[in-house]
Structures are given as structure tokens and as C-alpha cells.
C-alpha positions as CSV (number, residue, x, y, z in Angstrom):
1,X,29.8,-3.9,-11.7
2,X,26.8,-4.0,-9.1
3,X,23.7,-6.0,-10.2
4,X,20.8,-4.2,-11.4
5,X,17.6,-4.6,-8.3
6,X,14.7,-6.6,-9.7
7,X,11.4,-5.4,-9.5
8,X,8.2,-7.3,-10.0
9,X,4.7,-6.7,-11.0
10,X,2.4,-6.8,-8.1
11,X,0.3,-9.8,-10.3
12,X,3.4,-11.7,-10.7
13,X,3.8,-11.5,-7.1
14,X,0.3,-12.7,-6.5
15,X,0.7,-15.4,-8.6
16,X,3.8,-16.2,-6.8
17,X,2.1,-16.3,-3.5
18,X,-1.0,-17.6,-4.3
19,X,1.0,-20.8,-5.4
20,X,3.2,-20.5,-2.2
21,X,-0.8,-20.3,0.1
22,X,-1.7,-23.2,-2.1
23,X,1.1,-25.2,-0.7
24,X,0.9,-27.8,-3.8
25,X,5.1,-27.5,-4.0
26,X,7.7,-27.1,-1.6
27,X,9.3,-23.5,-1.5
28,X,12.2,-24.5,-2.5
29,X,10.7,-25.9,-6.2
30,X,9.0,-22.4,-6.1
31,X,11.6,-20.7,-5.9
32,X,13.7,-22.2,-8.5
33,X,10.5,-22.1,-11.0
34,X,10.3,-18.7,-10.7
35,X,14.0,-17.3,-9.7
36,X,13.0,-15.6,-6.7
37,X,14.6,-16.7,-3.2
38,X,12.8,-18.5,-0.6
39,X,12.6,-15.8,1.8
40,X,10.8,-13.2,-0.8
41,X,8.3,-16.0,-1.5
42,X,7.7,-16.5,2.0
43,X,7.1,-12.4,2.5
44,X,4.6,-11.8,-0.4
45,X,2.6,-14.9,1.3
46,X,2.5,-13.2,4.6
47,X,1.7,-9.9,3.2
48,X,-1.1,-11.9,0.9
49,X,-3.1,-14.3,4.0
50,X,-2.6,-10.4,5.7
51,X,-4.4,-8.3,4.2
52,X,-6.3,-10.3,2.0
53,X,-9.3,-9.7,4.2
54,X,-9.0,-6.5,2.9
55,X,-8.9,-6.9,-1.0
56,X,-12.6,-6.7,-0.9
57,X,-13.2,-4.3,1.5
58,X,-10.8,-1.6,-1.1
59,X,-14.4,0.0,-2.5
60,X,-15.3,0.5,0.8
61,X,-12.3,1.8,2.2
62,X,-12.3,4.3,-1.1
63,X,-15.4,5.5,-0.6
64,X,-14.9,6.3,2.9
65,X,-11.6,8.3,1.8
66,X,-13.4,9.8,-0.6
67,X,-16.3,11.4,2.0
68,X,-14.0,12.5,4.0
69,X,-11.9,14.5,1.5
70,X,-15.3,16.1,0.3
71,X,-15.9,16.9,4.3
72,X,-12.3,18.4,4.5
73,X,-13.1,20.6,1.0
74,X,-16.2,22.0,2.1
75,X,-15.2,22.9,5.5
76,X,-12.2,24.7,3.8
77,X,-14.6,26.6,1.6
78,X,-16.9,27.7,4.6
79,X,-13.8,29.5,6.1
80,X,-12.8,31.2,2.8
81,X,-16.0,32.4,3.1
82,X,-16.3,33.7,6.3
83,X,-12.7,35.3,5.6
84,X,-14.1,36.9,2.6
85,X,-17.0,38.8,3.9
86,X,-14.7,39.8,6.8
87,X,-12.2,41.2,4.5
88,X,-15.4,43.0,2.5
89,X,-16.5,44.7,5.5
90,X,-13.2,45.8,7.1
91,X,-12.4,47.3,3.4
92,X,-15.8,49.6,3.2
């Protein structure tokens, strides 16, 4: 019988590599504390000193998405619009 895949919370995995960017124990005592392997440990600190620059910079980033969604929306709705008073005078 296979073996279920493990899945862990993202604030687990923090936690986990927070510890592992702390570099107060080895890997190795890491990974036995928690039951993940080395490697993983190693990854999710990677990914954390990567983009952890950018943890702050999320409200930001989301506002900017969020402008240019509302951009995307409005120039949609100025189309429909000329498309509609098109339609209006090729029907009369």
C-alpha cells in the first residue's frame, strides 16, 4: 500500500524555516524534531531568505493588481459601449 503525501501548513513551514535561517541547531536535529527531511528544510529556507523581501511589499503588489484589473474593466466597458451605439444605429 503506497504512503499517503504529507502536506503542511504554510505557518508550519515558516516556523520550520525560520528555525533552519536562525541556524541555532544543526539540520540534521531539525529535521528529526520536526519529521521532515533535510532537503525540504533546506528548500522552504531558500524559498523564505528569497522572497522574504517581498512579504512586505504584498499590500503593495495587491494594490497594484488591483488598479490594473479596474483599468482592464473599464476599458472593456468603453468598447461595449461603442459596440452598442453601433449596433443602435445600424438597427434604425
Amino acid at each position: 500500500m503506497a504512503r499517503k503525501r504529507r502536506s503542511f501548513s504554510a505557518q508550519f513551514k515558516f516556523k520550520v524555516a525560520l528555525e533552519a535561517a536562525r541556524e541555532a541547531k544543526t539540520l540534521s536535529e531539525l529535521a528529526s524534531e520536526h519529521g521532515v527531511h533535510p532537503n525540504q528544510i533546506t528548500r522552504w529556507k531558500q524559498q523564505l531568505l528569497k522572497e522574504g523581501p517581498e512579504i512586505f511589499s504584498y499590500h503593495s503588489k495587491h494594490q497594484q493588481d488591483g488598479h490594473e484589473v479596474e483599468s482592464d474593466l473599464y476599458e472593456q466597458i468603453g468598447r461595449l459601449k461603442m459596440e452598442l451605439e453601433w449596433l443602435k444605429k445600424k438597427v434604425t
